[in-house]
C-alpha positions as CSV (number, residue, x, y, z in Angstrom):
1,X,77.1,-57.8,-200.9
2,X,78.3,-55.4,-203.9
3,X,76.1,-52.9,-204.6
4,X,77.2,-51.9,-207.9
5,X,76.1,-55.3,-209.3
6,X,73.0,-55.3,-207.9
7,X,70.5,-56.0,-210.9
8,X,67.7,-53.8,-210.1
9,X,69.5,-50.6,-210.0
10,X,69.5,-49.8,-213.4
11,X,65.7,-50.2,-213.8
12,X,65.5,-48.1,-211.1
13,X,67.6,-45.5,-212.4
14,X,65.6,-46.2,-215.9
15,X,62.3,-45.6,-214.0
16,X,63.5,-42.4,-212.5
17,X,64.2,-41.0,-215.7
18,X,61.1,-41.4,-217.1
19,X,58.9,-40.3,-214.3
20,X,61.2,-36.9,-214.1
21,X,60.5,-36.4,-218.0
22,X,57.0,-36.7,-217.6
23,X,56.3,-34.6,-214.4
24,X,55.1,-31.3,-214.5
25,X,53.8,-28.6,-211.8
26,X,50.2,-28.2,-210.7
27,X,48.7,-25.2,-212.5
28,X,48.4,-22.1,-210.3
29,X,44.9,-22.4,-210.5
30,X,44.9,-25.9,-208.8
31,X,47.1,-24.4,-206.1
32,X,45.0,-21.1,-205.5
33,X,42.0,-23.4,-205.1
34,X,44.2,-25.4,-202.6
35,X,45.1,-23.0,-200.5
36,X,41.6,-21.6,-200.8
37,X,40.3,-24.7,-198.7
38,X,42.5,-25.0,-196.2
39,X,42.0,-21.2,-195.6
40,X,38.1,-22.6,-195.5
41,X,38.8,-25.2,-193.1
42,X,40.9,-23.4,-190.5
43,X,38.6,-20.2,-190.7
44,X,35.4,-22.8,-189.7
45,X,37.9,-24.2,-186.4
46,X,38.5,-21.2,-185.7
47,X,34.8,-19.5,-185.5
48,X,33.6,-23.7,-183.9
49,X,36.3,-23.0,-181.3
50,X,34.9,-18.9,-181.1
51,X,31.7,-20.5,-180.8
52,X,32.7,-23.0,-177.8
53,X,34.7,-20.3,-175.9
54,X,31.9,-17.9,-175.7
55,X,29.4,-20.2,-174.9
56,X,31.7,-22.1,-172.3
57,X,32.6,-18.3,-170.7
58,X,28.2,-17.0,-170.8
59,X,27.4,-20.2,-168.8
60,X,29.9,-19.9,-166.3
61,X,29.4,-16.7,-165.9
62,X,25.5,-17.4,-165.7
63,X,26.0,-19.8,-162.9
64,X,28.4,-17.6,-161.1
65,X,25.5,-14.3,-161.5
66,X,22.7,-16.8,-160.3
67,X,23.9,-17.3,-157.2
68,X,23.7,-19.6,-154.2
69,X,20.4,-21.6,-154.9
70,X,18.2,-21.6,-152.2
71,X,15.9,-24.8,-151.8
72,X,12.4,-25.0,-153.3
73,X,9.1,-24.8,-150.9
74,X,6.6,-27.0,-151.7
75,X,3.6,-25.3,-153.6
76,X,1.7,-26.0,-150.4
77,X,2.6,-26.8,-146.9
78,X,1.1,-29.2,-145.1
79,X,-1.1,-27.7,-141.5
80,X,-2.8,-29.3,-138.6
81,X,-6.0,-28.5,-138.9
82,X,-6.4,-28.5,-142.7
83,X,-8.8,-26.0,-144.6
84,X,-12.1,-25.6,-143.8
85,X,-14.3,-27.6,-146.0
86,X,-16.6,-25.6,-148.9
87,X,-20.7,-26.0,-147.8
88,X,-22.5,-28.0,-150.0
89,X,-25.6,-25.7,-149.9
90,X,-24.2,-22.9,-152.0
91,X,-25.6,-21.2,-154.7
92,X,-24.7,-21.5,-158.1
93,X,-23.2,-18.4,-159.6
94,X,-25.0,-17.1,-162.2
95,X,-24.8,-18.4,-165.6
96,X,-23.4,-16.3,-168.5
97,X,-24.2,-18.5,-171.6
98,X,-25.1,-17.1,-174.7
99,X,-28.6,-18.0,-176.0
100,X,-29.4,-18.9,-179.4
101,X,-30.0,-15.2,-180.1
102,X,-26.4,-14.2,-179.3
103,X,-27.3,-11.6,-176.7
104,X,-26.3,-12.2,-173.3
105,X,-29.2,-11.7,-170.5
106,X,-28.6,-11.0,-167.3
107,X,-28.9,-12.9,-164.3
108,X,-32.3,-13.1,-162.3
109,X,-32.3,-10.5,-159.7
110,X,-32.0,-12.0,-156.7
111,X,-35.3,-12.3,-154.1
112,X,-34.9,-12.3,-150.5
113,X,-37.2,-14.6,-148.9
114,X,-40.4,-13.5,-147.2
115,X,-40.1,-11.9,-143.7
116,X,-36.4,-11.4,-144.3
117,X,-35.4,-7.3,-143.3
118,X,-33.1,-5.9,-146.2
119,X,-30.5,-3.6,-145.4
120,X,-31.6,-1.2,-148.2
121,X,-35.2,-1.4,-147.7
122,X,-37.0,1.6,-145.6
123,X,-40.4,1.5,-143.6
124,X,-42.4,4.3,-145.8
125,X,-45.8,4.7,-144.3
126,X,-49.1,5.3,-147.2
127,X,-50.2,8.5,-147.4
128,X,-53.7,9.2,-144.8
129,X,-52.2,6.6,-142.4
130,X,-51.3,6.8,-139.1
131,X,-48.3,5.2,-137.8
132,X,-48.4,4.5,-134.0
């Protein structure tokens, strides 16, 4: 086939002409604002991969400072004979509520039973007795 009498060259060739009379360049604002972005774009890849590289680097080199991990004891071990159970017949420790006044009151002092020997307590004789 002949190109030269190919039909749709010349409305080709008209198109062209018309689409170079009519184009113009970008203003240089529309370029600078261009340019701007990308500069945007590869500054933000650049500080995500920053960001990546140091993290990536501090947790290796956390794992690697932490060393070998040694295994984990159980809170409490098991034994043989177990503890020694609590008595049920203990006292109650004395109770530090506030009353409705909002002072706090001590505790009762504490009484040793009758006949008991205290530790602190010293046989004192009355005056005009005889102690034999």
């Amino acid at each position: 086939m002949n190109e030269s009498h190919d039909p749709l060259k010349p409305l080709f060739e008209k198109a062209a002409a018309a689409a170079r009379a009519q184009a113009r360049y970008a203003p240089a604002t529309e370029i600078s604002a261009r340019g701007r972005r990308l500069h945007r774009r590869r500054l933000a890849v650049l500080a995500a991969g920053a960001c990546l590289i140091v993290g990536g680097g501090g947790a290796a080199l956390a794992s690697l400072l932490a060393g070998p991990s040694q295994p984990v004891v159980p809170a409490v071990s098991p034994s043989t004979g177990g503890p020694a159970p609590m008595s049920t017949s203990t006292t109650r420790p004395p109770s530090t509520e506030m009353p409705s006044g909002g002072t706090r009151t001590s505790p009762p002092p504490s009484v040793p039973p009758p006949g008991t020997p205290t530790s602190s307590s010293t046989t004192t004789n009355p005056p005009g007795s005889t102690a034999g």
